[in-house]
N, C-alpha and C positions, 0 to 999 in steps of 0.2 A: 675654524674654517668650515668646518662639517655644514654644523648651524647657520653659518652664514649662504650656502648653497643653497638648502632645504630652505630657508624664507626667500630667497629669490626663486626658487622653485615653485614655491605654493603661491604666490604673487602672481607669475607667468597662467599658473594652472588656473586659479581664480579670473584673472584676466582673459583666460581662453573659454572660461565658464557663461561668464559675464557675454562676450562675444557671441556662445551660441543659445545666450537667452537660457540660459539655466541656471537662473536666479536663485534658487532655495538652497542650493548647494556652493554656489558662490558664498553666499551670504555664511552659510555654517563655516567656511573657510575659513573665511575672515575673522569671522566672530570670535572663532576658534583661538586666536593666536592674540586677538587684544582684549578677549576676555581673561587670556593664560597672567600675559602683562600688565595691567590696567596702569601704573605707573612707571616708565621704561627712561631710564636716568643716561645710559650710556647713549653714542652721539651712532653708532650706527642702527641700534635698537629704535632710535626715536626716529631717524628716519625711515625706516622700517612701515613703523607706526602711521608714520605721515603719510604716508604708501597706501597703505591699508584703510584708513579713513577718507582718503580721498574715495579711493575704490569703491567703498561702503558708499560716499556717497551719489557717485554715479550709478550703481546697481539701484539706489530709493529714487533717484529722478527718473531712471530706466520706467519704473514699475509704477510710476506716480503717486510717488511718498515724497514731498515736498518738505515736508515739517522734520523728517528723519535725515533724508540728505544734508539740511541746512544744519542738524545735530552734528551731523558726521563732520562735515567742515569747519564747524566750531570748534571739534574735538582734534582734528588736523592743523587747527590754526594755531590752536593753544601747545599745542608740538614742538609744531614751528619754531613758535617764541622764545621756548626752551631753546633749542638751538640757537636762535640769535642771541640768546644769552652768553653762550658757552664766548670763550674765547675765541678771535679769528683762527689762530694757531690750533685749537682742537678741532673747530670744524673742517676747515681744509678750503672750503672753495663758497669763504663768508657771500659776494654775489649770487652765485647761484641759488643760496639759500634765498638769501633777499626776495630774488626773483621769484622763487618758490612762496616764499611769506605774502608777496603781494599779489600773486595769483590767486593764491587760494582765497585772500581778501577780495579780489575780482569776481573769483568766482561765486561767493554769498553774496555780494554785491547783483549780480547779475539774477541770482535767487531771489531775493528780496526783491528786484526788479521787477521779475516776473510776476510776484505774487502784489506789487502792485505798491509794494510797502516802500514808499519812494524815500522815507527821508530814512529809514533805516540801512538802505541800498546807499545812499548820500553817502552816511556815514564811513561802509565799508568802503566806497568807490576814493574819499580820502585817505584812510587808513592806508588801502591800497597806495595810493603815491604818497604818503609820506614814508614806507619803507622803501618805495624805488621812484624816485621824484624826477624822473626820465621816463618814466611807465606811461607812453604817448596812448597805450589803446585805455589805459584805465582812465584818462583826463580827456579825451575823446568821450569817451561813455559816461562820464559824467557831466561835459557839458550838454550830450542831448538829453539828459534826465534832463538836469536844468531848463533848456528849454522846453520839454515835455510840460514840465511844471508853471512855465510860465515862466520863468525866473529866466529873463533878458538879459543883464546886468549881469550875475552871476557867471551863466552859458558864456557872454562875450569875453568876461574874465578869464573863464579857461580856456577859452581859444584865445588869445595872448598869452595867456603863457605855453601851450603848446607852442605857439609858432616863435617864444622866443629861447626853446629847444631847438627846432625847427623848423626854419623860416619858409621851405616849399614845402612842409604840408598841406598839400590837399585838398582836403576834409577841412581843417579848419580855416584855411581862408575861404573858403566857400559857405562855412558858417556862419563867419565875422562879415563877409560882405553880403550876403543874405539880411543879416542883424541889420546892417547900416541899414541896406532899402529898407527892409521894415519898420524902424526905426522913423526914417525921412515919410514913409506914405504915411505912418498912423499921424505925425505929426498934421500933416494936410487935410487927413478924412477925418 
């Protein structure tokens, strides 16, 4: 129990470091504790870990380490996975992990976005909903890649199957009937 206080302690503390931009000590925090572990087997150690990685890598996007963050989430994802390995029964609340599993896929996805690396971003933005295949912001975001890309067909694909989650969102029928008229003018011009 002790342990288990003291890593939710140094999580908050790290978290509060990060907060007032005192990175270098953030970063020793954290380091600290998954350097201690580097392979952490039990189910609250790894989440733990997930914890920590993530953290790590919002303190490298903080500070404009791009290539290190997208480490750190790699190394959060692969956590993860362990977890969704484990039985439902040993993890407790199998969803929420999910949820957690495809974030953190969104979140590289969104990385790899930014750096411009579209079909890498593709990839994680699928990954992303094939572990939460209801994940509407992750199939949003990858139909404007899609478009971004040029990819018509694809874009309209996932806005159908967004709206046949559902049916008044938004966003995606504003993309799909965007699509149509462009569709119908290019045909003419």
């Amino acid at each position: 129990m002790k342990t288990g206080k003291q890593n939710v302690m140094r999580l908050r503390y790290a978290e509060e470091l990060l907060r007032i931009k005192n990175y270098e000590k953030c970063e020793r925090i954290l380091m600290e504790v998954v350097d201690s572990r580097t392979d952490p087997t039990d189910i609250e150690t790894l989440r733990e870990h997930v914890s920590y990685w993530m953290l790590l890598s919002k303190l490298h996007l903080e500070t404009g380490n791009s290539d290190e963050a997208a480490k750190d989430l790699l190394k959060a994802k692969q956590l993860q996975s362990k977890m969704l390995a484990r039985s439902p029964n040993e993890v407790g609340n199998p969803s929420g992990e999910k949820k957690l599993a495809s974030s953190i896929c969104c979140k590289l996805a969104e990385l790899y976005r930014t750096k411009r690396e579209y079909l890498r971003a593709i990839d994680f933005y699928k990954e992303a909903i094939e572990i939460d295949n209801k994940d509407i912001r992750s199939m949003l975001a990858l139909a404007h890649l899609y478009y971004t890309m040029g990819k018509i067909q694809q874009c309209n694909q996932q806005c159908q199957a967004i709206l046949n989650i559902d049916r008044n969102n938004n966003e995606a029928t504003l993309v799909t009937h965007f699509l149509k008229v462009f569709t119908l003018t290019s045909i003419y011009f």
